[in-house]
N, C-alpha and C positions, 0 to 999 in steps of 0.2 A: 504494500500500500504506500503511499507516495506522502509527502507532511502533507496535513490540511489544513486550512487556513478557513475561520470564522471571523465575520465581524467583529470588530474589537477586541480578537487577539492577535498576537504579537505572534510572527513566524519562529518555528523552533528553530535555535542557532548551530545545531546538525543541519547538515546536508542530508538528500533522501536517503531512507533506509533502503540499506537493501537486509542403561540400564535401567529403559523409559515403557511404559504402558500403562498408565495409570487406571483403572479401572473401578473407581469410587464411584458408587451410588450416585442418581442423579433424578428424581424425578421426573416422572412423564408427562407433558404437559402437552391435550389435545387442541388438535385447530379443526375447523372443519374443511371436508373437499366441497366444493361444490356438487350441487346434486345433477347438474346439467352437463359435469364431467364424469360421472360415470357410467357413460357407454360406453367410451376410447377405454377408458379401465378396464373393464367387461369383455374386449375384444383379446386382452391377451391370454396365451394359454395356461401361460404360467408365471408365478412372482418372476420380478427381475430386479436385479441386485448388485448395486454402484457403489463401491468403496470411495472412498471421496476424501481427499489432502489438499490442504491450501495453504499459500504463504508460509512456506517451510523457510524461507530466507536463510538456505544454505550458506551464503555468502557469507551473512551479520553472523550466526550462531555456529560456537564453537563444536558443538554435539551436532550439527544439521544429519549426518550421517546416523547417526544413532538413534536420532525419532525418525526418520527413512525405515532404517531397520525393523524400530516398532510398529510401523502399520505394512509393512512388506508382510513382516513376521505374521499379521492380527488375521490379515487377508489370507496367507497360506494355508491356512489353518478351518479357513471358511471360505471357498474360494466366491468372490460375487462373477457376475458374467463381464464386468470390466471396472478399471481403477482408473479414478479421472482425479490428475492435480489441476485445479481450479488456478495456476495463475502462480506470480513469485516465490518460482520454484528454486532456481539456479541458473546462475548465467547461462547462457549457452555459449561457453568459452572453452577452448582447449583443454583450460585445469580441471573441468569439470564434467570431462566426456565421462568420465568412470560413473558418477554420482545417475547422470543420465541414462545412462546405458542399463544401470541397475533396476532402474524404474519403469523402462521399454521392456527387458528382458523377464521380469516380475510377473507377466500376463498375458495373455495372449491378445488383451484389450484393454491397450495402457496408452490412455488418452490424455491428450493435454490443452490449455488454453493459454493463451498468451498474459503474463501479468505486465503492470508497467514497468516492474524491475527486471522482467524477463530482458527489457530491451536495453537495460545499462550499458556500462561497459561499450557507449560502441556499435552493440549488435542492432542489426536490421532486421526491420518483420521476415523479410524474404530469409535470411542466415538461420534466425532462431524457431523461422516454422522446420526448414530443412534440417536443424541439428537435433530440436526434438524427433522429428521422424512425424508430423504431421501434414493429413493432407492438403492443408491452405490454414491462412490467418482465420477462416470463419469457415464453416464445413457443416455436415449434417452426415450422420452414420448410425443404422438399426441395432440397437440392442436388446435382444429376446422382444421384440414386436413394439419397443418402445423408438420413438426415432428422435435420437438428440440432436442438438441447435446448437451449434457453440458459436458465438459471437467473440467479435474481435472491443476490449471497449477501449481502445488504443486509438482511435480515428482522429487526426489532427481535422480543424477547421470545424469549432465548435462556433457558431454565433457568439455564444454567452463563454466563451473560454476566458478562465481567470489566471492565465500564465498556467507556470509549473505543467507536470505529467497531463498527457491530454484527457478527459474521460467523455468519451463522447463514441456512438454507433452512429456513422457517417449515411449519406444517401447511400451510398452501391450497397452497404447491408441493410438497410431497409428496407431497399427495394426484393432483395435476397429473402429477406424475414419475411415481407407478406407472400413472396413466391413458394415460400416452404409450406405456410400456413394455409396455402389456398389450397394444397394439394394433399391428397391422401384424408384418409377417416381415423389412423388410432390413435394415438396417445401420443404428448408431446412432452419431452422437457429440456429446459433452456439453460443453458450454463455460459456465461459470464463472468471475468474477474474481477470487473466493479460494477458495485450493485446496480439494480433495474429499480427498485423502487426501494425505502427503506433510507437510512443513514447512509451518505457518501455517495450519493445516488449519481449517476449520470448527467453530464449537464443537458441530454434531450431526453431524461426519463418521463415525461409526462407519454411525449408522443409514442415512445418505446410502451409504455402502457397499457398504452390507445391501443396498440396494433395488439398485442398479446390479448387485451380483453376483446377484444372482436371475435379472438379463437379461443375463448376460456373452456371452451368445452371438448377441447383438446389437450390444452396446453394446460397440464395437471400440476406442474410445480417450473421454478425458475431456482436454480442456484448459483452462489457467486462465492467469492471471497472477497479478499483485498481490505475489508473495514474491520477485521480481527476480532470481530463482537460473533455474540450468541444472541441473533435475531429474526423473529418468524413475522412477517406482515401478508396482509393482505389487499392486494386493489385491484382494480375490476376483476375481479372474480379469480383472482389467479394469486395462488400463493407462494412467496420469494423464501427462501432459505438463505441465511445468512449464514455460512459456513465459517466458523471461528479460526484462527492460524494455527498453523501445528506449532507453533513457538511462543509466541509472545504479543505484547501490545505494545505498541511504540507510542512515547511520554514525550519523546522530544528534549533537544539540548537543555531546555531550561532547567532541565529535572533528573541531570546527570545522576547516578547514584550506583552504588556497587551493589551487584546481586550475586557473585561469585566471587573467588579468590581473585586475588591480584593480579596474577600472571597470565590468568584466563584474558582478562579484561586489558592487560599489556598486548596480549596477540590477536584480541578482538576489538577493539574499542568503540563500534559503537554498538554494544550489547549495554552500553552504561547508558544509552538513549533508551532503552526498553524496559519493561515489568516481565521477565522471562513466564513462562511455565514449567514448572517441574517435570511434567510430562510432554509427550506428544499427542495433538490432538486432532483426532479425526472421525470420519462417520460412516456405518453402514448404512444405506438408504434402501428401503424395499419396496418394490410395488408389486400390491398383491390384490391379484383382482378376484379372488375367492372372498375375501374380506371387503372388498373396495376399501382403501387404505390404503398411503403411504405411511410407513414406520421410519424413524430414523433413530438409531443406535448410537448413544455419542462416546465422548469417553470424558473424566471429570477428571483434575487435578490443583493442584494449589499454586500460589504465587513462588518463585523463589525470591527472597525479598521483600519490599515492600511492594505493597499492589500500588495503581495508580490511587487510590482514594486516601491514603496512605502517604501519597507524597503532594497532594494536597491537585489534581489533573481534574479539568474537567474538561472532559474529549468531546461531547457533541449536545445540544440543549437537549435533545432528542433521547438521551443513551443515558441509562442510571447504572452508578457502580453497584454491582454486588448483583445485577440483573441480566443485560447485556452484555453489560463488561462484569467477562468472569472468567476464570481459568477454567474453562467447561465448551462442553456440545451436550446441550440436553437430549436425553431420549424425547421421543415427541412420537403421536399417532397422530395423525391426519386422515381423521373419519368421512365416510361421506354423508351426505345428508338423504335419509331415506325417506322416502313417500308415499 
């Protein structure tokens, strides 16, 4: 996720950010599906099942390899029908072919989305679609009868752009988006690395709205990352998953602090810009149309350090500490509504 910048606060004085499994209790907290989506739910023949990692920022954290490990490990063990990093994953730089290659080779459907720090370093959309091993900056591909949408939210030439990382779904995918939407009957879901509605929203998230609710009766969920929170919304009829980071929540220079030994934070140094997580965190997602139901499976852990509310951060007017921002992926059902 890239600093953000609110009215009347002051930009962080960093520059952009670029033996784990924690498994603690978390309660389950329902939303509902729309009742007008579950036909396209209905149509598959059986659950399907998205192991889901975002914002590992292998780069910033000195362990990135080792909460990798933890959800490689979590997914072998349950294998889902494919594993999607949502986004600020690892450069796609030479030093980091191994880290990459480990996450391609992990599944036979190890899918990725472009984050804004995916592009650091240098690299071009064209470079870092090719070194993950992906079919284009924006694509669409069947999984067990489910057809995923992945969006680019990387599009320079925002009307309303306010400097800094671009966040914006440009005309040619829009035009892309309603062409997806207009075709086919089952189920849809939509992956993005910065959100579509909700906190840190896109700067044409209304219209991107618009077009997903026209198809709410397809388009069963929308996931993202990039805002490092644990957050579930809903508008026009379609519900966004906020996928929390496998690492941490970035505080920004004002609020340097030590979360680990010294010599960690000597070979890493802006880990001191972040509220780490002890663990790594990430999510099974199911959809299961015996049930009409999406589940998601999260995983829960504690701060190392002080948490942001703790070092006195208030991240977004929208987002409460100990709520959204929390060292967590809640469990969640997403019921439908029957009639």
């Amino acid at each position: 996720m890239s600093e953000r910048t609110e009215p009347g606060r002051r930009e962080p004085a960093c520059p952009s950010r670029r033996a784990f499994l924690g498994t603690a209790a978390v309660a389950s907290v329902a939303f509902a599906l729309p009742q007008r989506s579950t036909a396209s739910v209905r149509r598959l023949a059986a659950p399907v099942r998205l192991g889901v990692i975002t914002d590992l920022h292998h780069d910033i954290m000195h362990d990135g390899e080792a909460r990798l490990d933890a959800f490689l490990a979590s997914m072998s063990k349950r294998p889902p029908d494919a594993i999607v990093q949502l986004g600020d994953f690892a450069y796609p730089i030479p030093e980091n072919e191994s880290v990459i290659r480990r996450f391609n080779e992990a599944h036979p459907r190890s899918l990725h989305v472009i984050g804004n720090h995916d592009l650091d370093k240098g690299v071009t959309k064209a470079q870092c679609v090719e070194r993950f091993g992906m079919p284009g900056r924006h694509y669409a591909t069947d999984i067990g009868g489910i057809r995923l949408l992945v969006l680019d939210g990387n599009d320079r030439g925002s009307p309303s752009g306010r400097g800094g990382y671009p966040s914006y779904v440009g005309p040619e995918q829009i035009a892309w988006l309603k062409a997806q939407l207009a075709s086919g009957e089952g189920p849809v879901v939509v992956a993005c690395h910065q959100p579509l509605a909700g906190a840190y929203a896109v700067d044409n998230a209304e219209e991107v709205q618009g077009i997903l609710g026209d198809a709410a009766d397809r388009v069963i969920l929308a996931i993202n990352g990039h805002s490092h929170v644990d957050q579930l919304v809903r508008v026009a009829g379609v519900t966004h998953l906020h996928v929390n980071s496998a690492s941490y929540q970035w505080v920004g220079g004002d609020h340097r602090h030590a979360s680990y030994p010294a010599d960690v934070h000597e070979q890493h140094p802006w880990i001191s810009c972040t509220c780490p997580y002890r663990d790594c965190l990430f999510a099974r997602i199911t959809i299961d149309p015996r049930d009409l139901e999406i589940r998601v499976e999260g995983v829960g852990s504690e701060w190392v350090g002080p948490s942001p509310a703790q070092l006195g951060v208030d991240l977004h007017q929208s987002l409460t500490n100990g709520e959204e921002i929390a060292p967590r992926i809640r469990d969640r059902r997403i019921s439908s509504i029957r009639r």
